[in-house]
N, CA, C and O atoms as a DFTB+ gen file, in Angstrom:
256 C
 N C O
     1  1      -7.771      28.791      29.751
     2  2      -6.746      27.792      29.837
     3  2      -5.876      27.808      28.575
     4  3      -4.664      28.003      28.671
     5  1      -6.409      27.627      27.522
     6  2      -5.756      27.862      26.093
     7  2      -6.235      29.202      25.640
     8  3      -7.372      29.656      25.765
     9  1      -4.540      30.111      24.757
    10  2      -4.661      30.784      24.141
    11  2      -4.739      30.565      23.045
    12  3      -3.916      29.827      22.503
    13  1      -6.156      31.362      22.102
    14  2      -5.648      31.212      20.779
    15  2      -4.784      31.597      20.387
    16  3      -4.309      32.537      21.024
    17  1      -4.061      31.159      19.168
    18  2      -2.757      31.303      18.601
    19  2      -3.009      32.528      17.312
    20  3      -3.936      32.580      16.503
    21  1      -2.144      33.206      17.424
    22  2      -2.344      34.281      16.898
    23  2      -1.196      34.299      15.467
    24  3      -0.023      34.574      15.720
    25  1      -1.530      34.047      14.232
    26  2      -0.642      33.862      13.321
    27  2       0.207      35.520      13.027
    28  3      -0.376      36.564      13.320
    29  1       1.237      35.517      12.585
    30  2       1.960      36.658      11.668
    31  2       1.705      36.922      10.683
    32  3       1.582      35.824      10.141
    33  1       1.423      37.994       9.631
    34  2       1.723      37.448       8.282
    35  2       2.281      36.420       7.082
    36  3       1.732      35.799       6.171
    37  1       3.719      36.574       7.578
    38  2       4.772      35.767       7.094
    39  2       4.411      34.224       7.523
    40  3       4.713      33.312       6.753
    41  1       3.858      33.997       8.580
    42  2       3.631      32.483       9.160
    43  2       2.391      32.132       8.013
    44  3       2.222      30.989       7.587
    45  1       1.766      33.011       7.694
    46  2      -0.025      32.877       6.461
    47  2       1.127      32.486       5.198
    48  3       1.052      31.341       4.755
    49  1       1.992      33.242       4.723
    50  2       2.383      32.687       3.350
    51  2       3.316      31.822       3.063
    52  3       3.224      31.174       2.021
    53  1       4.695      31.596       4.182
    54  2       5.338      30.637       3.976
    55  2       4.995      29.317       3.727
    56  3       5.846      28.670       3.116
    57  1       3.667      28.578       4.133
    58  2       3.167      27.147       3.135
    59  2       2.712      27.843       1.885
    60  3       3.061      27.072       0.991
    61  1       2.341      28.496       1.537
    62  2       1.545      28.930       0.312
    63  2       3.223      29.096      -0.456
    64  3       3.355      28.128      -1.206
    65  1       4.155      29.756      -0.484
    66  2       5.199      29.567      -1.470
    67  2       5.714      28.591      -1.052
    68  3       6.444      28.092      -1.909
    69  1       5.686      27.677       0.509
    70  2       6.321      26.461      -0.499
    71  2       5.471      25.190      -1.033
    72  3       5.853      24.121      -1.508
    73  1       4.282      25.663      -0.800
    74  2       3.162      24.839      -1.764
    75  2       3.335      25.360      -3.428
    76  3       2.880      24.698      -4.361
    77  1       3.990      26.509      -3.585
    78  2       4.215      27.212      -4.910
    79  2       5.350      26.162      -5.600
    80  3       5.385      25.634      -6.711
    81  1       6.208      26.103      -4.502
    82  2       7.550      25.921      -5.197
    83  2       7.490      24.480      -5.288
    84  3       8.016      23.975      -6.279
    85  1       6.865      23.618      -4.311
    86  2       6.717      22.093      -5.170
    87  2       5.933      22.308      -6.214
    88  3       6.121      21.571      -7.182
    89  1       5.114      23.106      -6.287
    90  2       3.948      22.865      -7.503
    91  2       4.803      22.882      -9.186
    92  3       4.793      22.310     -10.276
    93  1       5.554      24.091      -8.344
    94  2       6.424      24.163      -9.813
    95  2       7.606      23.284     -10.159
    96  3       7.933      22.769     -11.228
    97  1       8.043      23.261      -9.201
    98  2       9.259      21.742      -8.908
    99  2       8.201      20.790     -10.461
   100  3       8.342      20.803     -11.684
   101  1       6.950      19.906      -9.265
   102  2       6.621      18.959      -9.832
   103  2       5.986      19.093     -12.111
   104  3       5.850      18.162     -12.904
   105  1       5.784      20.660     -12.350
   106  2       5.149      21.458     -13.241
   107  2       6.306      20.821     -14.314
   108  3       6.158      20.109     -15.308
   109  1       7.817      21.530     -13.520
   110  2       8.891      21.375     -14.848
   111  2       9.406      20.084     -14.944
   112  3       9.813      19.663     -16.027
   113  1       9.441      19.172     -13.570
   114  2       9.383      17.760     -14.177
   115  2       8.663      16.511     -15.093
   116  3       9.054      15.470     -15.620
   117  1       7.344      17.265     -14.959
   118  2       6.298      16.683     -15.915
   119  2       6.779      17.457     -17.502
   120  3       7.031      16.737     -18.468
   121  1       6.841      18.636     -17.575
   122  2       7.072      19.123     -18.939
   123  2       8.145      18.333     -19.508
   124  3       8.038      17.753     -20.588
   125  1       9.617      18.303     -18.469
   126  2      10.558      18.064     -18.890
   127  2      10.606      16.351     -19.478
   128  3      11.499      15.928     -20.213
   129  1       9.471      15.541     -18.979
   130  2       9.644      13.883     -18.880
   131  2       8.821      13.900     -19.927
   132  3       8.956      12.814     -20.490
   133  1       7.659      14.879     -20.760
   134  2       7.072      14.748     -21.922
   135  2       7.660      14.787     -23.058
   136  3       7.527      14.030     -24.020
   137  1       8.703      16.219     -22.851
   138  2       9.584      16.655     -24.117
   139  2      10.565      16.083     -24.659
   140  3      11.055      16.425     -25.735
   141  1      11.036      14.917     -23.778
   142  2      12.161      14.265     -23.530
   143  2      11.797      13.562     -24.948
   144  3      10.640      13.329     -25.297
   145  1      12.921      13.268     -25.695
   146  2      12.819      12.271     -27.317
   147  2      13.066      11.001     -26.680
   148  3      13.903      10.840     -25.791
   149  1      12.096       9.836     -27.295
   150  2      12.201       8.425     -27.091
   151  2      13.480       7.885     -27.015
   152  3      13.692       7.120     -26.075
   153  1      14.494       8.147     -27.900
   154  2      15.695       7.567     -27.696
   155  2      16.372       7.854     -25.889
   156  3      16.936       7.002     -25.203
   157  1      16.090       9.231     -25.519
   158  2      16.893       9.365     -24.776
   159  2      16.417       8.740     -23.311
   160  3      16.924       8.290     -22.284
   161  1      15.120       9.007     -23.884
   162  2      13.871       8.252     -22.537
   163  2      14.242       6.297     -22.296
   164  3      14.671       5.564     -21.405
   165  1      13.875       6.208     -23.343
   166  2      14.711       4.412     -23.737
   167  2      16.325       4.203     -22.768
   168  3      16.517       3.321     -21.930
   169  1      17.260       5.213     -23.158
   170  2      18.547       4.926     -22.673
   171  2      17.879       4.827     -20.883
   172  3      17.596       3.743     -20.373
   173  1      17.763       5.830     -20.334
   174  2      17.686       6.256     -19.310
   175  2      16.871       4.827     -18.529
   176  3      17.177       4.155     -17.544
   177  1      15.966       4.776     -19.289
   178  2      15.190       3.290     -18.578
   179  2      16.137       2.330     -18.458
   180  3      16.069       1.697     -17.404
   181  1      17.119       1.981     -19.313
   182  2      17.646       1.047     -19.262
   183  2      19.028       0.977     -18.337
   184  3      19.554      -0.130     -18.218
   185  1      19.455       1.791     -17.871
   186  2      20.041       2.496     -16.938
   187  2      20.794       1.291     -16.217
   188  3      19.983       0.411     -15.930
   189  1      22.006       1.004     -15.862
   190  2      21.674      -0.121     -14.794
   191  2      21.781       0.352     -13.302
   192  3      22.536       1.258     -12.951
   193  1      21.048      -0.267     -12.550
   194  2      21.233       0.050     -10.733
   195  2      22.124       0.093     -10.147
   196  3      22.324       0.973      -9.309
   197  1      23.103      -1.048     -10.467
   198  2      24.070      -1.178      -9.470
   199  2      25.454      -1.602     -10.702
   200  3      25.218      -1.659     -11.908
   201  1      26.542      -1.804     -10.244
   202  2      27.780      -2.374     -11.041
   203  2      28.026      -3.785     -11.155
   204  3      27.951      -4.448     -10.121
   205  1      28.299      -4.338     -12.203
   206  2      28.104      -5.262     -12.469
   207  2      29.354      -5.948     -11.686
   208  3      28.972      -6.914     -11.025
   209  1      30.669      -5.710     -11.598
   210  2      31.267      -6.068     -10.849
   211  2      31.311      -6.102      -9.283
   212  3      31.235      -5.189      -8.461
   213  1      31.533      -8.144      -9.066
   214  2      31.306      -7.779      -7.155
   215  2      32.332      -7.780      -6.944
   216  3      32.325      -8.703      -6.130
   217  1      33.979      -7.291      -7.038
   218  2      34.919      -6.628      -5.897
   219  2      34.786      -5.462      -5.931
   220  3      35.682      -4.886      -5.314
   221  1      33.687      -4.488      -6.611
   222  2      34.451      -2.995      -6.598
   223  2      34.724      -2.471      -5.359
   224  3      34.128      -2.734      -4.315
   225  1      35.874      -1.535      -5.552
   226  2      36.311      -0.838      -4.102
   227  2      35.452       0.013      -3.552
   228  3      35.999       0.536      -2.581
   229  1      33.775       0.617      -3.790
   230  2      33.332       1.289      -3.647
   231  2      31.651       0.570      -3.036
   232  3      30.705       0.943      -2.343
   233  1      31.986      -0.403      -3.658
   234  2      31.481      -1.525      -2.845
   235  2      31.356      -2.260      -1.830
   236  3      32.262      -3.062      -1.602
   237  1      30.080      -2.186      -0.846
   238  2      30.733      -3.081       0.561
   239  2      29.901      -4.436      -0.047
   240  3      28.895      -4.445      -0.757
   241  1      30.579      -5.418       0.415
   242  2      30.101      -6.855       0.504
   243  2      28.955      -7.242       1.787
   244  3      29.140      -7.620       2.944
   245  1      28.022      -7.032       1.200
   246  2      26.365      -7.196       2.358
   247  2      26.088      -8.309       2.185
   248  3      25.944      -8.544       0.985
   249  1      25.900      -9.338       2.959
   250  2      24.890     -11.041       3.026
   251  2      23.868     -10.839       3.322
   252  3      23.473     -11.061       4.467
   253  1      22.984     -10.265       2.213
   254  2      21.648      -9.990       3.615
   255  2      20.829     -11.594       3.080
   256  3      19.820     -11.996       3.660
């Protein structure tokens, strides 16, 4: 009734490089958030979210 499924090569490694490529994704964001100097780490936190002005034109007006 069911066939087993018969993999390709290429079907075996494509999760394995892109299990590679987050690994390394996540590798140089950790290096990069260590090396980072306090001052610049400080700015960045303090960051603001949104604009302080409510008419901007880029702005929609939401009532939630």
């Amino acid at each position: 009734m069911f066939r087993r499924v018969i993999l390709e090569d290429w079907q075996n490694t494509a999760p394995m490089i892109a299990l590679g490529l987050t690994f390394a994704v996540f590798v140089i964001a950790t290096i990069f958030a260590l090396v980072m100097k306090k001052d610049h780490a400080s700015r960045m936190a303090n960051l603001p979210l949104e604009n302080k002005k409510e008419n901007s034109p880029n702005r929609k007006n939401r009532h939630v």
